[in-house]
C-alpha positions as CSV (number, residue, x, y, z in Angstrom):
1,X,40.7,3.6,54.2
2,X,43.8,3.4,56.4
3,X,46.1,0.6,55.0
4,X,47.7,-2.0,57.6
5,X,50.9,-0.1,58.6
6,X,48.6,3.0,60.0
7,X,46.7,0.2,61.6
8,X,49.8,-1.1,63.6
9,X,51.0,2.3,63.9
10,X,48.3,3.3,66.0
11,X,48.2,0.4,68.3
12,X,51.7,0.7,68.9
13,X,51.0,3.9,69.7
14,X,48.0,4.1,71.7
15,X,50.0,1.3,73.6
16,X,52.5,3.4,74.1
17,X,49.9,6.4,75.3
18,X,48.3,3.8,77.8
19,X,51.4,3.1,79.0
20,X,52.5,6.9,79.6
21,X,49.0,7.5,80.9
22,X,49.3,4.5,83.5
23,X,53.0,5.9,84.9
24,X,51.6,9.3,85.1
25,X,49.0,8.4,87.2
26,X,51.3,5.5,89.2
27,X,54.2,8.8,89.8
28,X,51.5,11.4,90.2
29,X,53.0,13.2,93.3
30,X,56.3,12.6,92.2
31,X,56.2,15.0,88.5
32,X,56.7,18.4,88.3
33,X,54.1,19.3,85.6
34,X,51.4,18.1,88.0
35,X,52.1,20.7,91.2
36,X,51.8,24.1,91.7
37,X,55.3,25.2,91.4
38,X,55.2,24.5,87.6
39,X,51.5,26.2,87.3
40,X,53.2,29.0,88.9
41,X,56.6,28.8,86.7
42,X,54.1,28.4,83.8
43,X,51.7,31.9,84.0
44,X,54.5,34.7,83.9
45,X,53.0,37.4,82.3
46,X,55.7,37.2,79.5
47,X,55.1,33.5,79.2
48,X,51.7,33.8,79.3
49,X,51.6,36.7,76.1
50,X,53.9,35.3,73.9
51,X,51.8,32.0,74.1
52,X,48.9,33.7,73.2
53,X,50.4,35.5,70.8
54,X,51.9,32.2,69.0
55,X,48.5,30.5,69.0
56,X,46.7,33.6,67.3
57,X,49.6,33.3,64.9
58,X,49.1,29.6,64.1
59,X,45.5,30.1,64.2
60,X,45.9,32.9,60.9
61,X,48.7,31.2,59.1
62,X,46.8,27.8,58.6
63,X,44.8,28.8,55.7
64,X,48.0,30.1,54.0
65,X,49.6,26.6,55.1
66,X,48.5,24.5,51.9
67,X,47.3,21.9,54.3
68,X,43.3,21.3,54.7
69,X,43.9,19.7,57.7
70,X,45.7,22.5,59.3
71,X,42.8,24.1,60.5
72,X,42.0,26.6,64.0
73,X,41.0,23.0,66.1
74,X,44.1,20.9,65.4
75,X,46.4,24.9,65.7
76,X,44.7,25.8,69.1
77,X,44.8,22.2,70.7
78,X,48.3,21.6,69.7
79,X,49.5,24.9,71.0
80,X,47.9,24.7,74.6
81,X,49.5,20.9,74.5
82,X,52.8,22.7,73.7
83,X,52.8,25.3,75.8
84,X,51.5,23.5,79.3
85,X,54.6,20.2,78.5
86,X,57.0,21.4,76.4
87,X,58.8,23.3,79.3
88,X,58.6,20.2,81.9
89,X,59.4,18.0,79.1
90,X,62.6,19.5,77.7
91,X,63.6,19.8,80.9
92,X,63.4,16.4,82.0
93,X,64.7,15.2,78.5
94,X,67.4,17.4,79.7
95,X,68.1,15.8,83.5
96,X,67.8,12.2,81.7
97,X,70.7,12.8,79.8
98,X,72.3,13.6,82.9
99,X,71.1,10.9,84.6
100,X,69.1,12.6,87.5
101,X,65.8,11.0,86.6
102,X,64.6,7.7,86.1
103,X,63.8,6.0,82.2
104,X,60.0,5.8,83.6
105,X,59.6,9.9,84.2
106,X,61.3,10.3,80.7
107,X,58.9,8.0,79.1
108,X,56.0,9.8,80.4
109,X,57.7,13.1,79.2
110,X,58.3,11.6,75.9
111,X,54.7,10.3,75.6
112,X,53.9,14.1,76.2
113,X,55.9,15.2,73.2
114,X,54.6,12.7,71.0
115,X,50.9,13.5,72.0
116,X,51.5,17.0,71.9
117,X,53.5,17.6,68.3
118,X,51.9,14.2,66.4
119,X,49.5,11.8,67.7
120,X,46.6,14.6,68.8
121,X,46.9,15.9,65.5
122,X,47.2,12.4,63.7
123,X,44.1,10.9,65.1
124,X,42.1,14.3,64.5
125,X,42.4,14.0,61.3
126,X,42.3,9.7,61.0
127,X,38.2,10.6,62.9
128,X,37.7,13.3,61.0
129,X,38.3,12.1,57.8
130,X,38.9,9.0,58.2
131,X,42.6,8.3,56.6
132,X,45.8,9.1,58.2
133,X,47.3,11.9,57.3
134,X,50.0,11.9,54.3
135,X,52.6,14.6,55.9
136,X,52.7,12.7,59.2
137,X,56.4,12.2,58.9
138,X,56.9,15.5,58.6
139,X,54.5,17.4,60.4
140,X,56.1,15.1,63.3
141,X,59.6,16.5,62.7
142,X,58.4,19.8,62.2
143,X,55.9,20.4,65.4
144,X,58.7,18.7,67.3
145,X,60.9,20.7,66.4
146,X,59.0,23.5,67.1
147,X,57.7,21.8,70.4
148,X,61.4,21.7,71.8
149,X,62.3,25.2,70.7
150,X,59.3,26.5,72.6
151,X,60.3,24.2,75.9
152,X,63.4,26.0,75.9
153,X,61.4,29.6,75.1
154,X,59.9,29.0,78.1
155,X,62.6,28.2,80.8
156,X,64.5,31.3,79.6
157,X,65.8,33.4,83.0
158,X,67.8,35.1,84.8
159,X,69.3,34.5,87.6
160,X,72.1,36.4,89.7
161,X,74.7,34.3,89.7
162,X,74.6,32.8,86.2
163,X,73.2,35.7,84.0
164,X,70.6,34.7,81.4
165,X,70.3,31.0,81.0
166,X,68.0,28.0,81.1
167,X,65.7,27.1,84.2
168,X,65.9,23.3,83.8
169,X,70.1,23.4,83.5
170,X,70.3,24.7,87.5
171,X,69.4,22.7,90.3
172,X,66.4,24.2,91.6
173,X,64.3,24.1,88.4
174,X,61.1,25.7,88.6
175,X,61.5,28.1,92.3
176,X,64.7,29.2,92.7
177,X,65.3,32.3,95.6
178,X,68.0,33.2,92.8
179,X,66.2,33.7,89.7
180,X,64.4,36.7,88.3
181,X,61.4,35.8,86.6
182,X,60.4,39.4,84.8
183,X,61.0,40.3,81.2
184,X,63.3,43.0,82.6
185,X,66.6,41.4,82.5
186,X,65.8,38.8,79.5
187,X,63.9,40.9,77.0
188,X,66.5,41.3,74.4
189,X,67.2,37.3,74.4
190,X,63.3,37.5,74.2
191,X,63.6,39.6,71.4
192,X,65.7,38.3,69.5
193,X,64.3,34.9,69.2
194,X,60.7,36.6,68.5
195,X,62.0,38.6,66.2
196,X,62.7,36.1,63.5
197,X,59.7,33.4,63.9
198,X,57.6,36.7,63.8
199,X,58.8,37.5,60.7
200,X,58.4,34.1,59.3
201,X,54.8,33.9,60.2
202,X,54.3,37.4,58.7
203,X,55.7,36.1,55.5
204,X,52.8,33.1,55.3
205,X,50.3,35.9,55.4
206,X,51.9,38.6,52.6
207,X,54.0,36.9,50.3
């Protein structure tokens, strides 16, 4: 039974969702995540393996997690939402700080976070079984949290006259002449950050 909070909950956000939905269709030609620049900013081989890589690892720690909902659905679904936004949507959390995009475009990347790291998994579970979830607070902070980390993962480069940094801080985002895309010059920053979560998800499956 999902009391009457959950019920205004969801309406506010599916609301919210509609509205998102509506602006992304409305500024269509005008986002980056929908043209072929991002697609093609998206598959580098290095992006591509250590997203693959996570989801596997998400997939084999959910049984470990203590959570029944956690299962492989709601861990596959919620990575592929991570890893196709999060970049775009960090980065345009990023430029509306700075004031080079409009409240709309960051609504529709917020919307995007919020489907990505809490509502898909909320409303799996509410027609699944029926209730809301009862760690919907935090699973939102954590997958957030997680979901930003990865945007920025992902818009790790290089680029010649800057050294390592982050794709969405530089004026031409997502094809710049400038930047080197390979794992050649950023592998150790690669590694380094790896490293770690590796070693937390290896703890979930031997200790």
């Amino acid at each position: 039974m999902i009391s009457i909070f959950f019920k205004i909950y969801i309406a506010l956000c599916l609301s919210s969702f509609l509205l998102g939905l509506y602006l992304s269709i409305k500024k269509f030609n005008q986002l980056e995540i929908f043209k072929k620049e991002y697609c093609i900013f998206l598959i580098k081989p290095w992006k591509l393996l250590t997203f693959i890589v996570a989801t596997i690892s998400f997939n084999l720690i959910g049984p470990f997690s203590g959570d029944p909902t956690w299962d492989y659905f709601t861990a596959s679904f919620m990575s592929i939402l991570t890893y196709l936004s999060a970049p775009w949507v960090v980065g345009i959390t990023y430029n509306f700080i700075k004031k080079k995009v409009s409240f709309s475009v960051f609504f529709v990347a917020l919307n995007m976070l919020m489907l990505s790291s809490s509502w898909s998994y909320d409303w799996y579970v509410v027609l699944k079984h029926g209730i809301y979830p009862v760690w919907w607070l935090l699973n939102f902070f954590a997958s957030s949290s997680v979901y930003i980390l990865a945007g920025c993962y992902w818009n790790i480069e290089f680029r010649q006259n800057k050294g390592t940094t982050l794709a969405f801080t530089n004026e031409e985002w997502l094809n710049s002449k400038d930047a080197d895309y390979s794992l050649k010059k950023i592998w150790w920053v690669i590694a380094l950050i790896t490293l770690p979560v590796a070693i937390l998800f290896l703890s979930y499956l031997f200790i």
